[in-house]
C-alpha positions, 0 to 999 in steps of 0.5 A: 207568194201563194200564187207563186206557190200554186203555179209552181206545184202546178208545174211540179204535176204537169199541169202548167208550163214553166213560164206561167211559174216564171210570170208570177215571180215578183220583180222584186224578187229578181236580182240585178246582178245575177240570175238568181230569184230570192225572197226579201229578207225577213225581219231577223235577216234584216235587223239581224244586220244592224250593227249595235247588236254585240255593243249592247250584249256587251253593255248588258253582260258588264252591267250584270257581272259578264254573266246572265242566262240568255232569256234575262239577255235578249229581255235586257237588250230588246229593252235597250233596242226598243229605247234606242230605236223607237221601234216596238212594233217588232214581235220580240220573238224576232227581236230575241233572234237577232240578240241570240243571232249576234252572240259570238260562240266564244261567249257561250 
């Protein structure tokens, strides 16, 4: 990432052709079905997807009168997360992310 970044500043500056920028993208960032270059998902992308994130807001919000401030929330369901996946090598910023990513506006 920090030579794709140098090469492209470079280019930016004139100091560099675009191929040499082109050259130092990774081949995992290149797409298979379009033309597009992208970066890998980011762990909030990524965990944002999975799919028991509302059940367990859902869980959390009925065992606590559907009401609880949205801090006591994501601890509650990052708990959960982490005893049902195993998983606790996740910063729980992120984890706090994806719990806030999932709740629908009509909660709010």
């Amino acid at each position: 990432w920090r030579m794709l970044c140098t090469d492209v500043m470079a280019c930016h500056r004139g100091k560099c052709d675009v191929h040499d920028v082109l050259a130092s993208v990774p081949v995992e960032y290149l797409s298979d079905k379009d033309e597009f270059v992208r970066f890998p998902p980011t762990d909030v992308e990524r965990l944002s997807s999975w799919n028991a994130w509302l059940h367990m807001v859902d869980e959390a919000l009925d065992r606590k009168g559907r009401m609880l401030d949205w801090k006591e929330l994501c601890s509650v369901v990052v708990c959960r997360y982490k005893a049902l996946t195993g998983n606790a090598a996740v910063d729980d910023s992120v984890l706090d992310a994806c719990v806030l990513s999932n709740i629908p506006l009509s909660y709010v």
